[in-house]
HTML snippet that shows the backbone in 3Dmol.js (N, CA, C, O; Angstrom):
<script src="https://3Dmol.org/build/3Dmol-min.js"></script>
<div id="view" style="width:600px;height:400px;position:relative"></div>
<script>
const pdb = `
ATOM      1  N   UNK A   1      52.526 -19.663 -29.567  1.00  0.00           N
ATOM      2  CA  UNK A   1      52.284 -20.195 -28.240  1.00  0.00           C
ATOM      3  C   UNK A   1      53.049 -21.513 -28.125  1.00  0.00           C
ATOM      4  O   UNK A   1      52.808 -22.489 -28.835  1.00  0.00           O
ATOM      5  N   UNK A   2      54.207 -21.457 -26.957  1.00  0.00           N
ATOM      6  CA  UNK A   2      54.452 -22.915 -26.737  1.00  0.00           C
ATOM      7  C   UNK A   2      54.184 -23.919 -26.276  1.00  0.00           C
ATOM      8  O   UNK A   2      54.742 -24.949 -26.654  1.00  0.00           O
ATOM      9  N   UNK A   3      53.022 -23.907 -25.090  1.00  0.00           N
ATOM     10  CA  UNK A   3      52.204 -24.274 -24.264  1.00  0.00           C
ATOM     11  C   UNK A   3      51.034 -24.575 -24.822  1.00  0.00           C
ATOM     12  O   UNK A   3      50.810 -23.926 -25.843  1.00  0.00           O
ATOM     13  N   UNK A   4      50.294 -25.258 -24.539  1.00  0.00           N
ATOM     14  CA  UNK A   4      48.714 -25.628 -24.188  1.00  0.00           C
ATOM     15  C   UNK A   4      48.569 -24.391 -23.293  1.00  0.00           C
ATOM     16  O   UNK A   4      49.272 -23.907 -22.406  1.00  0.00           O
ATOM     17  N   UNK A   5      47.116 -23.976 -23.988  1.00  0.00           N
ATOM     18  CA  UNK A   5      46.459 -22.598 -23.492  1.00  0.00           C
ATOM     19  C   UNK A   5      46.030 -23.092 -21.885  1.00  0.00           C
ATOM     20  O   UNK A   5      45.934 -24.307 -21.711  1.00  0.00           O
ATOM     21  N   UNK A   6      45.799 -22.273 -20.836  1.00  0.00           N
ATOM     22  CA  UNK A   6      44.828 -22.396 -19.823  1.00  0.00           C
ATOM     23  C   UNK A   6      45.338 -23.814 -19.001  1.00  0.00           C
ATOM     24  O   UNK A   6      44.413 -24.440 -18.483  1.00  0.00           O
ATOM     25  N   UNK A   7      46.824 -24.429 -18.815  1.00  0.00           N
ATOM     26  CA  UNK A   7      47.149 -25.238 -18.435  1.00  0.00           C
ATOM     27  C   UNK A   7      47.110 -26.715 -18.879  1.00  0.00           C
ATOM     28  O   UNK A   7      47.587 -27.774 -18.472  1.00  0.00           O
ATOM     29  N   UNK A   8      46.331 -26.311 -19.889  1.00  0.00           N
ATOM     30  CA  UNK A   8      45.983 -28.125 -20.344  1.00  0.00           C
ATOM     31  C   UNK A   8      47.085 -28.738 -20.538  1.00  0.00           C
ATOM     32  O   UNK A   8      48.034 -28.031 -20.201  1.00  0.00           O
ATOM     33  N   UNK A   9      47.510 -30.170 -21.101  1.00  0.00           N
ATOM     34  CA  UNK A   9      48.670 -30.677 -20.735  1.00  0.00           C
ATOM     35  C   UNK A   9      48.851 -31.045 -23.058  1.00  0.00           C
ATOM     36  O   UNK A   9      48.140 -30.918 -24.055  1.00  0.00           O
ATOM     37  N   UNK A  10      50.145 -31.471 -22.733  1.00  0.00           N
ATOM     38  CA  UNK A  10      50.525 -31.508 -23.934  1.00  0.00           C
ATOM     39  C   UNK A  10      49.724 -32.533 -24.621  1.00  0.00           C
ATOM     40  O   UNK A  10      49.080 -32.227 -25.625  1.00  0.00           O
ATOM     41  N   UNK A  11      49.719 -33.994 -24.042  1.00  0.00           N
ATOM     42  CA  UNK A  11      48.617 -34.914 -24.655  1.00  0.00           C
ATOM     43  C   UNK A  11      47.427 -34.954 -23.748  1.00  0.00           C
ATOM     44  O   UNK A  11      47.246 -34.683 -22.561  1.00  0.00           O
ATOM     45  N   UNK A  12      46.553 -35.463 -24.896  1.00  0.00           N
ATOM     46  CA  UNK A  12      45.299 -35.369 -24.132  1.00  0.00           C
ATOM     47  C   UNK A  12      44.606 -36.898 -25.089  1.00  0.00           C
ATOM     48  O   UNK A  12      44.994 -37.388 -26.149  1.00  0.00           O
ATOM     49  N   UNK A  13      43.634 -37.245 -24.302  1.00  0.00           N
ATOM     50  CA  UNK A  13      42.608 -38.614 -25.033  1.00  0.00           C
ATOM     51  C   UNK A  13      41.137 -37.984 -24.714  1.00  0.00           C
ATOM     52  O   UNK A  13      40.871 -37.671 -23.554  1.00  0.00           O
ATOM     53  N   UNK A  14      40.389 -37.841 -25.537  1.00  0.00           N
ATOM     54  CA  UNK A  14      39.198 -37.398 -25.675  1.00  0.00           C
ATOM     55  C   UNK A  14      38.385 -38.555 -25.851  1.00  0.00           C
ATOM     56  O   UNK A  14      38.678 -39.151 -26.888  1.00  0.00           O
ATOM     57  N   UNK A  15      37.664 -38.963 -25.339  1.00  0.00           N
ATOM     58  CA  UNK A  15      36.566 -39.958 -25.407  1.00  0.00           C
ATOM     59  C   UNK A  15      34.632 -39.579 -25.066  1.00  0.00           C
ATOM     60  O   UNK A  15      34.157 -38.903 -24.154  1.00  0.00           O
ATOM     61  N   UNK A  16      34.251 -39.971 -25.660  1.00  0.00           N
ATOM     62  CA  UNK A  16      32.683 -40.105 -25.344  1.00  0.00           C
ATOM     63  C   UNK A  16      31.890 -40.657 -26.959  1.00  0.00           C
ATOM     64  O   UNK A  16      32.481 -40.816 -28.027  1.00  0.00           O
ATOM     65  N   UNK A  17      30.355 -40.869 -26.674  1.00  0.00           N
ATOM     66  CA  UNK A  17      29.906 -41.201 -27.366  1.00  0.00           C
ATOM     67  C   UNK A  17      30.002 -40.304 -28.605  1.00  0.00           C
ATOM     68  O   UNK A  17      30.214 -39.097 -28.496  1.00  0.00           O
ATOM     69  N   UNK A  18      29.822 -40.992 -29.924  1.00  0.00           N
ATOM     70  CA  UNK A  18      29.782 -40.986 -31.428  1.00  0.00           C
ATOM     71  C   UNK A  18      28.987 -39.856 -31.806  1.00  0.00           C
ATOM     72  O   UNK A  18      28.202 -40.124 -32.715  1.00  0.00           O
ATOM     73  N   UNK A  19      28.940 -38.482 -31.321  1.00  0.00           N
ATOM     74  CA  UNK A  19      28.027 -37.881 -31.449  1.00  0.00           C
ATOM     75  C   UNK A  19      28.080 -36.513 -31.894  1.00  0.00           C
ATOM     76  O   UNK A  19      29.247 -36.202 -31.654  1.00  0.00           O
ATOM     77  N   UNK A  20      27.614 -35.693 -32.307  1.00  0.00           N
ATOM     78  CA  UNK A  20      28.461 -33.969 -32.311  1.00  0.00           C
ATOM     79  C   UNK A  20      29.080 -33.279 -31.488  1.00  0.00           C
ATOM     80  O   UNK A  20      29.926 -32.420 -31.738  1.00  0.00           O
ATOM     81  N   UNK A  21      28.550 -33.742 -30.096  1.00  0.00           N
ATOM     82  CA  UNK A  21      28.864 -33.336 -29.159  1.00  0.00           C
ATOM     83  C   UNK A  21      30.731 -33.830 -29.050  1.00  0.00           C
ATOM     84  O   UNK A  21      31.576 -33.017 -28.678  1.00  0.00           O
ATOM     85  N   UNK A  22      30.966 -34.821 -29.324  1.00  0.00           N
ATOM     86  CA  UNK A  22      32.222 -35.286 -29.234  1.00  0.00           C
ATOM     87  C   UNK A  22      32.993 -34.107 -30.112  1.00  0.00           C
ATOM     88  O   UNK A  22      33.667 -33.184 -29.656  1.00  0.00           O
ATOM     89  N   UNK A  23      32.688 -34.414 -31.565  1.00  0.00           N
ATOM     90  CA  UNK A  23      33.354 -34.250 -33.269  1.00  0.00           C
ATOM     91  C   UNK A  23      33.273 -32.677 -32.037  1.00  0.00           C
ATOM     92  O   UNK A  23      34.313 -32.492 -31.405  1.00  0.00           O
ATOM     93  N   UNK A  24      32.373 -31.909 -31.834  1.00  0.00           N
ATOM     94  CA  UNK A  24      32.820 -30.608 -31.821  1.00  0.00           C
ATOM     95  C   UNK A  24      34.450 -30.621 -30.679  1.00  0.00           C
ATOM     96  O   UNK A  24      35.595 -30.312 -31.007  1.00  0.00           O
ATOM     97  N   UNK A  25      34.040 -30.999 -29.616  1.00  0.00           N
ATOM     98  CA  UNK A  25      34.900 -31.258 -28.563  1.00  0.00           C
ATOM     99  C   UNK A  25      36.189 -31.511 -29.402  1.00  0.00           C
ATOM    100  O   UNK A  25      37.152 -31.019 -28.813  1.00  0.00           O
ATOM    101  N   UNK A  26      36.602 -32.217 -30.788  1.00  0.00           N
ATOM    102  CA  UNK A  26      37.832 -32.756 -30.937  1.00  0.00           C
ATOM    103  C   UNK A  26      38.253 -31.524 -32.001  1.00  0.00           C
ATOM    104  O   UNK A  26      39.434 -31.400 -32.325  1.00  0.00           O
ATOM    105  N   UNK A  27      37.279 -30.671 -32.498  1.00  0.00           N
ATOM    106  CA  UNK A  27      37.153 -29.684 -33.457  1.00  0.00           C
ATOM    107  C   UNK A  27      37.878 -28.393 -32.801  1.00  0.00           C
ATOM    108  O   UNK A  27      38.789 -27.675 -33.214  1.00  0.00           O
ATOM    109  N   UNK A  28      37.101 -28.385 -31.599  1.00  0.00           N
ATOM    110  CA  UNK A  28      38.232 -27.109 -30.521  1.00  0.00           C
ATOM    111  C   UNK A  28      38.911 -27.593 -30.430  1.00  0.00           C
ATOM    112  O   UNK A  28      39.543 -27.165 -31.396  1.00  0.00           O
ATOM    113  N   UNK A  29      39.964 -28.832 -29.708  1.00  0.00           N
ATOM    114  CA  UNK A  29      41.410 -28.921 -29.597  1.00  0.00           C
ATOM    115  C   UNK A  29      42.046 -28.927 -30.805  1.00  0.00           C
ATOM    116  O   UNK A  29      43.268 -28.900 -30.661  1.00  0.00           O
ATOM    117  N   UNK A  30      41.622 -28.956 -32.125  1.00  0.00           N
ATOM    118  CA  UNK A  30      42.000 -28.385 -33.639  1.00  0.00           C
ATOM    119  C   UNK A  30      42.362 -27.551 -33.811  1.00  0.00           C
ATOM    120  O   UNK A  30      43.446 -27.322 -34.347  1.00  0.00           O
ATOM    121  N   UNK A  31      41.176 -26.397 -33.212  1.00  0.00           N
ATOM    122  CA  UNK A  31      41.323 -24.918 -33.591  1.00  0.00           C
ATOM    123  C   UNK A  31      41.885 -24.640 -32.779  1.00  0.00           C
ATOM    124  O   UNK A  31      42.143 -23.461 -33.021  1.00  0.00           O
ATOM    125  N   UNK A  32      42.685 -25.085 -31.132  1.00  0.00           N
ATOM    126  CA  UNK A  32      43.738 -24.244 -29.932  1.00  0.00           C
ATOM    127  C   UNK A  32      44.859 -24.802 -31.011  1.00  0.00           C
ATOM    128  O   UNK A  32      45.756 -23.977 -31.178  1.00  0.00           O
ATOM    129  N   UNK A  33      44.967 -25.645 -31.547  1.00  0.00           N
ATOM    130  CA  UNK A  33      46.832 -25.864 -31.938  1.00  0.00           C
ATOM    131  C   UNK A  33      47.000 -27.473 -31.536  1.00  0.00           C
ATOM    132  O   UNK A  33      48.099 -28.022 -31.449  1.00  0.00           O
ATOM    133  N   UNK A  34      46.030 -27.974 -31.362  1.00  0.00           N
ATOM    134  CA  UNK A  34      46.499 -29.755 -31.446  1.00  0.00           C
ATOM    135  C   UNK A  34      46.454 -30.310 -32.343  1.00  0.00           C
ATOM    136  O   UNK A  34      46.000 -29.589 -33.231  1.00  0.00           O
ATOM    137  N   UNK A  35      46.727 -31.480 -32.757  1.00  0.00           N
ATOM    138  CA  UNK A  35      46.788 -32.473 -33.861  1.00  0.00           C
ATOM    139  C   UNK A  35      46.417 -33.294 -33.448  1.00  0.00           C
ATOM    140  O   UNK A  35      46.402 -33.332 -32.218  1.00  0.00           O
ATOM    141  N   UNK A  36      45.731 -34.805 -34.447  1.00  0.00           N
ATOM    142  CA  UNK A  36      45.541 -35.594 -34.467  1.00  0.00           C
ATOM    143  C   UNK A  36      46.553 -36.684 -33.918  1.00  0.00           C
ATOM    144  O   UNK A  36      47.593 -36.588 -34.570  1.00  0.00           O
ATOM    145  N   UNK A  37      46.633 -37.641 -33.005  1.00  0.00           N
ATOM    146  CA  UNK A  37      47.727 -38.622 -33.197  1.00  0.00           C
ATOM    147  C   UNK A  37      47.531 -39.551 -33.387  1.00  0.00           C
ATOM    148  O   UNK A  37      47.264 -40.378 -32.515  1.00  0.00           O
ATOM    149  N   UNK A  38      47.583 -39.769 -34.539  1.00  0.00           N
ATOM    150  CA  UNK A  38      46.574 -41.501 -34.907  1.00  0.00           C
ATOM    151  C   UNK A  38      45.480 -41.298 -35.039  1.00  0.00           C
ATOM    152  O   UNK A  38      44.992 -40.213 -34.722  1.00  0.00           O
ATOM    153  N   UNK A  39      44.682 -42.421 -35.617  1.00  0.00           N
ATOM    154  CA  UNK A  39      43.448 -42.643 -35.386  1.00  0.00           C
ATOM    155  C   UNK A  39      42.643 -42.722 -34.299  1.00  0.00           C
ATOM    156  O   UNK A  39      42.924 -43.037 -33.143  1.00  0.00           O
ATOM    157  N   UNK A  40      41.608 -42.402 -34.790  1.00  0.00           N
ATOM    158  CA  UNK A  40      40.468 -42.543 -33.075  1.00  0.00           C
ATOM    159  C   UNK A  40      40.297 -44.225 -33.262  1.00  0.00           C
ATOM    160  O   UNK A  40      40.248 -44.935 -34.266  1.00  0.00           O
ATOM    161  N   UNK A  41      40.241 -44.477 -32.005  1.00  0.00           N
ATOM    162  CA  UNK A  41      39.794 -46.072 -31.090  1.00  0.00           C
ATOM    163  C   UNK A  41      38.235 -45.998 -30.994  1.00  0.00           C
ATOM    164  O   UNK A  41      37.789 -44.947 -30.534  1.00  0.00           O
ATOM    165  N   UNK A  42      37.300 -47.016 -31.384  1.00  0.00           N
ATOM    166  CA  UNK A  42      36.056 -46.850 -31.446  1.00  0.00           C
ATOM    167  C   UNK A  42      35.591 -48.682 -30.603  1.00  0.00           C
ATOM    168  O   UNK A  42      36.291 -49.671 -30.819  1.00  0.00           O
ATOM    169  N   UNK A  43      34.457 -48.716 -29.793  1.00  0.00           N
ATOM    170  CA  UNK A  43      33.997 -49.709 -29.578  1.00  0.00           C
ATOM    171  C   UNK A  43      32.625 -49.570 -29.528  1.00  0.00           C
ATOM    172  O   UNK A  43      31.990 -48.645 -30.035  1.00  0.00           O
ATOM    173  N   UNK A  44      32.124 -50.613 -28.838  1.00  0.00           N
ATOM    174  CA  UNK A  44      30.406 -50.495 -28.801  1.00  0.00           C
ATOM    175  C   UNK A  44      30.194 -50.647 -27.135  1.00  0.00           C
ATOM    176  O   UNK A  44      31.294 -50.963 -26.684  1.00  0.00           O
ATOM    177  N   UNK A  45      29.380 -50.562 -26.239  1.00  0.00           N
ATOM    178  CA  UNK A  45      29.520 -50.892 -25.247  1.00  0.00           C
ATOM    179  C   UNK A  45      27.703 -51.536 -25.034  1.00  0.00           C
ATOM    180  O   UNK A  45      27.260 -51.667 -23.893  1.00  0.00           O
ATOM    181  N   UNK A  46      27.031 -51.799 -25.985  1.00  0.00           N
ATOM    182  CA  UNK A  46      25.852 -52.377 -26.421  1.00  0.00           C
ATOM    183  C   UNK A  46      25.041 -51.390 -26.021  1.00  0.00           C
ATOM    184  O   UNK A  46      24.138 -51.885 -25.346  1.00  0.00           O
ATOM    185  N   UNK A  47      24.950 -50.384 -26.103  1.00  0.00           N
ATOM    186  CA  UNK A  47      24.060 -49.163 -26.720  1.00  0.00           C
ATOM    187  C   UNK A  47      24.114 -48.505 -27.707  1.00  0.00           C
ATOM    188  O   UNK A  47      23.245 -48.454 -28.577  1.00  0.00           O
ATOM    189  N   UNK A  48      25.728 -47.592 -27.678  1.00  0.00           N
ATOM    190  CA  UNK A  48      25.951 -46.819 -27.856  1.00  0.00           C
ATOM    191  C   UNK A  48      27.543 -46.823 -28.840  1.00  0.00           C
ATOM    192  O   UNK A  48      28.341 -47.443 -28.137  1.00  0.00           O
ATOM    193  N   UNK A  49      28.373 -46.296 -30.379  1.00  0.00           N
ATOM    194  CA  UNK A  49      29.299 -46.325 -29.859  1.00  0.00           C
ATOM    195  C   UNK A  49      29.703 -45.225 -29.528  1.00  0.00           C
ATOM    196  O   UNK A  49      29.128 -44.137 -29.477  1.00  0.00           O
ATOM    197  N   UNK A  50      31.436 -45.743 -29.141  1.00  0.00           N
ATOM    198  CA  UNK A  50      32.115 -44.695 -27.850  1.00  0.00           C
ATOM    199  C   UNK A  50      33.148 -44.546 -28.780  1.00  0.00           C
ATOM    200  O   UNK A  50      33.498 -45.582 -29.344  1.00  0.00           O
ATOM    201  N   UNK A  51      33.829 -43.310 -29.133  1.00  0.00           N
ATOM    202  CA  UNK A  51      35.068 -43.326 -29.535  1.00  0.00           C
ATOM    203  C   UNK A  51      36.113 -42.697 -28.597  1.00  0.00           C
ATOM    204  O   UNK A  51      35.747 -41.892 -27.741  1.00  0.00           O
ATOM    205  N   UNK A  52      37.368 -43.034 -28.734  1.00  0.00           N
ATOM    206  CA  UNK A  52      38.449 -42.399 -28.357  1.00  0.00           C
ATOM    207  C   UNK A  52      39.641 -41.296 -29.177  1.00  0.00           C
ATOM    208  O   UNK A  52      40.308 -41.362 -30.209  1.00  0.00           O
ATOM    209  N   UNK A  53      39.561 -40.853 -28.688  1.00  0.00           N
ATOM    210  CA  UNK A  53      40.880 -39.881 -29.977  1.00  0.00           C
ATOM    211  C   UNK A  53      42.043 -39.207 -28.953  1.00  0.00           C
ATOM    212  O   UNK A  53      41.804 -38.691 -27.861  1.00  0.00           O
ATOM    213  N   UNK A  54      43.399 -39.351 -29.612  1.00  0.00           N
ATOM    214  CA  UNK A  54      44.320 -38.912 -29.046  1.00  0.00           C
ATOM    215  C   UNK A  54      45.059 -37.623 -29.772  1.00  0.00           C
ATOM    216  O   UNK A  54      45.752 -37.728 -30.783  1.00  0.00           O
ATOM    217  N   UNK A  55      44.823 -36.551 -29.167  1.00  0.00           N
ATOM    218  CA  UNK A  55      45.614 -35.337 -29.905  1.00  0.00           C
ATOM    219  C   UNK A  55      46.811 -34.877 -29.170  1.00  0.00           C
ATOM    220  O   UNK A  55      46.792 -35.122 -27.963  1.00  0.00           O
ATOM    221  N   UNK A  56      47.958 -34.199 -29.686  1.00  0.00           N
ATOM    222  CA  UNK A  56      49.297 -33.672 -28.961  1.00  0.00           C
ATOM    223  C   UNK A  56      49.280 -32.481 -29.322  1.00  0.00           C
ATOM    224  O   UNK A  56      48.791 -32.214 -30.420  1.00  0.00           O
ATOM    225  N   UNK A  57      49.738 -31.588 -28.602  1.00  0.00           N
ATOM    226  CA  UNK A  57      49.930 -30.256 -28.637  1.00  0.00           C
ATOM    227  C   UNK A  57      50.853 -29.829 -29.841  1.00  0.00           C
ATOM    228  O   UNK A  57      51.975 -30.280 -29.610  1.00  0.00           O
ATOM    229  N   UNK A  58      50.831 -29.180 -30.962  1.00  0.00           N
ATOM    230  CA  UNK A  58      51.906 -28.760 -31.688  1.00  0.00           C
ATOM    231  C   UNK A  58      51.866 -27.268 -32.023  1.00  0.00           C
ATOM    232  O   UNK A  58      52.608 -26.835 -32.905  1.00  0.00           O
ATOM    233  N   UNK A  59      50.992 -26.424 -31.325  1.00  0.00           N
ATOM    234  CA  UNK A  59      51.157 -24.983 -31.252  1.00  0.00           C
ATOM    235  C   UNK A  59      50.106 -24.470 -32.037  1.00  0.00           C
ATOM    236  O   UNK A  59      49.723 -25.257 -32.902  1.00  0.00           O
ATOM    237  N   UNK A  60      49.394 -23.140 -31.984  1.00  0.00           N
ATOM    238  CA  UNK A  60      48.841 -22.705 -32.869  1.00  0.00           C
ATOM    239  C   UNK A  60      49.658 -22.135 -34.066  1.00  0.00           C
ATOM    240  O   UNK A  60      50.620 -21.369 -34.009  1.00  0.00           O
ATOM    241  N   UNK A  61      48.944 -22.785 -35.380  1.00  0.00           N
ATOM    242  CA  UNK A  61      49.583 -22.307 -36.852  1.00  0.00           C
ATOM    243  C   UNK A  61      49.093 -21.716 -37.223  1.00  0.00           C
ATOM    244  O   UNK A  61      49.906 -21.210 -37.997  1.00  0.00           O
ATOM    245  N   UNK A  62      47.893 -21.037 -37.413  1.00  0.00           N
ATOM    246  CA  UNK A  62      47.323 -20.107 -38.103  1.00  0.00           C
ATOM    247  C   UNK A  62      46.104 -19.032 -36.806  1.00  0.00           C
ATOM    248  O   UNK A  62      45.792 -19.501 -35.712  1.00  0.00           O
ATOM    249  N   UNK A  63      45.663 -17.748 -37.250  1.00  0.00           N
ATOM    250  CA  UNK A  63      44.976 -17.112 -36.406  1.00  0.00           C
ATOM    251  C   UNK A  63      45.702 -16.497 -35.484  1.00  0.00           C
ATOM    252  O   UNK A  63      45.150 -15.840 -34.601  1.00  0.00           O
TER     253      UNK A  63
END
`;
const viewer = $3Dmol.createViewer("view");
viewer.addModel(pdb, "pdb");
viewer.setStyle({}, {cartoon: {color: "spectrum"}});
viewer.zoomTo();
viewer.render();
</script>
C-alpha cells in the first residue's frame, strides 16, 4: 500500500491523555503501516498528563 488507508494523510499528531485509551490509538496507526517520528511530547495541564506523538506513513510491512 502506498497511501494511508481510508484517506488519512501521511503525517498525523495523536494527542490525548496518558491512558490506554491513547497507547491503543498509537498501537493501530502501528499496525496500518506508520512509524514513530520521534518521541512523544508529554505535559501536565494540572490534572492530568497529556501526551503527544507524531507518526508518518511508511507503508504496511508485514500482514
Amino acid at each position: 500500500m502506498t497511501t494511508p488507508p481510508d484517506g488519512l494523510p501521511v503525517y498525523r499528531v495523536l494527542t490525548g491523555p496518558d491512558d490506554s485509551a491513547f497507547c491503543h490509538r498509537v498501537s493501530e496507526a502501528l499496525e496500518l503501516g506508520y512509524r514513530l517520528h520521534e518521541g512523544p511530547a508529554v505535559t501536565f495541564d494540572g490534572q492530568r498528563v497529556i501526551v503527544a506523538q507524531a507518526v508518518v506513513w511508511s507503508g504496511r510491512t508485514s500482514g
